[in-house]
C-alpha positions, -999 to 999 in steps of 0.1 A, spaced: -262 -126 -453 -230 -141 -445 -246 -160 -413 -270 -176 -443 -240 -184 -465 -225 -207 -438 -259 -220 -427 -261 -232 -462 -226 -250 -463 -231 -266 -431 -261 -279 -445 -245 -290 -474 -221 -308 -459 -242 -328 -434 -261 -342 -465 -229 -349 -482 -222 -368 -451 -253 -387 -448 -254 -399 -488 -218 -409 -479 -232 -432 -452 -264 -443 -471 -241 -454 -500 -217 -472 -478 -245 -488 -460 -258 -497 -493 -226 -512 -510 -220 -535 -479 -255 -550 -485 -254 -551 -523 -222 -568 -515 -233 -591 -492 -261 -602 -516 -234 -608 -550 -212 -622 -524 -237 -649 -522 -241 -652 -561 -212 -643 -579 -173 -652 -564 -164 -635 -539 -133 -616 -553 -150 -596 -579 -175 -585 -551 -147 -575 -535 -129 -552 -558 -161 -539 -564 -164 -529 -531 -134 -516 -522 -137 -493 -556 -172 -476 -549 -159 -472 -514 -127 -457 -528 -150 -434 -554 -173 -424 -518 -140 -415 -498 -125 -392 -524 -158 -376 -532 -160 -371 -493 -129 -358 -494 -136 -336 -521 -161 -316 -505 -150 -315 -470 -119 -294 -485 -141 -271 -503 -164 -266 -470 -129 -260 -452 -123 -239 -483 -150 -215 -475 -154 -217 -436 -119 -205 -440 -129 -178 -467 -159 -170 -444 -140 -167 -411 -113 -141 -426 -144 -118 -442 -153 -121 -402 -126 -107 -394 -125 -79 -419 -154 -72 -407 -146 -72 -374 -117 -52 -375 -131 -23 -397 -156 -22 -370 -131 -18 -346 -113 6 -367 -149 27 -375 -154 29 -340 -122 40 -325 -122 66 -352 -151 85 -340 -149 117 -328 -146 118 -288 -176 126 -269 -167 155 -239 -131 140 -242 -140 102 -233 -139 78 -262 -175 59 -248 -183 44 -281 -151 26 -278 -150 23 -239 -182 4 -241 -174 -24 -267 -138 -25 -260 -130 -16 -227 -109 9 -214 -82 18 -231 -46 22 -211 -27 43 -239 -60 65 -242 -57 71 -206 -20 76 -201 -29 103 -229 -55 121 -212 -32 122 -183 -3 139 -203 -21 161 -215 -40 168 -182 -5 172 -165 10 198 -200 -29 222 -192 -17 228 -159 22 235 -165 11 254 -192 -9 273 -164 17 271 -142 38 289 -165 13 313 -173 11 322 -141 49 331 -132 47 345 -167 22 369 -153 40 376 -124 70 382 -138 53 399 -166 43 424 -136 79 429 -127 89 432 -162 59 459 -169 69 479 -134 107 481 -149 96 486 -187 78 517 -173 105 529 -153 130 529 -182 103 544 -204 98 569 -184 134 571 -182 135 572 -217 108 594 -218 123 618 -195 159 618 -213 142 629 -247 126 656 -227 155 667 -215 174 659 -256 146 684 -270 145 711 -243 187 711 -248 179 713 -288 158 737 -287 177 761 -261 206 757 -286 188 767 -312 173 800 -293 210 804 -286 219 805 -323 192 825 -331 197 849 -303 
């Protein structure tokens, strides 16, 4: 549609151009011949006005086709750039952008990202790991002082209730 639009103002503007000539072309002749019949200083003034009233018109319409190639070229760029926008906002495929690495290229900050986060997985499984191993540790002390624990309330109850056998004795 829009490809259309400006076919038609290119169009329009090369037979603007061409009616420009052809009236030029024909003023110089129709001049030419009233040169030759009338004086030559109205011919002249007549002349230079139609060529005046051509120009302006020319003018004229060669600002409004600048007008709307202008208009046209920043809807092409809307265009384009909510492409670019639509695309880079899809989802990633298996953690590779490939929608947007095929029309655009490779992108650097997209990469430096995967390779954060690459490098934050595996201290995360770093730290997992000692976290294990010293979760080991931890779990071979937490038992001893449970059954430290365990072991001391043993011994709390078997003193309570040999007191109490005491008192009741």
């Amino acid at each position: 549609m829009l490809t259309r639009w400006l076919l038609k103002c290119v169009v329009v503007v090369v037979v603007v151009v061409v009616v420009v000539v052809v009236v030029v072309v024909v003023v110089v002749v129709v001049a030419a011949v009233v040169a030759v019949v009338v004086e030559i200083v109205v011919v002249v003034v007549v002349v230079v006005v139609v060529i005046v009233v051509v120009v302006v018109v020319a003018v004229v319409v060669v600002v409004v086709v600048v007008v709307v190639v202008a208009v046209a070229a920043v809807m092409v760029v809307v265009v384009v750039v909510a492409l670019v926008v639509a695309l880079r906002s899809l989802p990633d495929i298996n953690g590779h952008r490939a929608i947007s690495e095929t029309f655009f290229g490779i992108d650097e900050e997209w990469e430096e990202k995967e390779e954060k986060e690459e490098e934050e997985k595996e201290e995360e499984e770093e730290e997992e790991d000692k976290d294990d191993d010293d979760d080991d540790d931890d779990d071979d002390d937490d038992d001893e002082i449970n059954n430290n624990n365990n072991n001391n309330s043993k011994k709390k109850r078997k003193r309570k209730h040999r007191r109490s056998q005491v008192k009741l004795a």
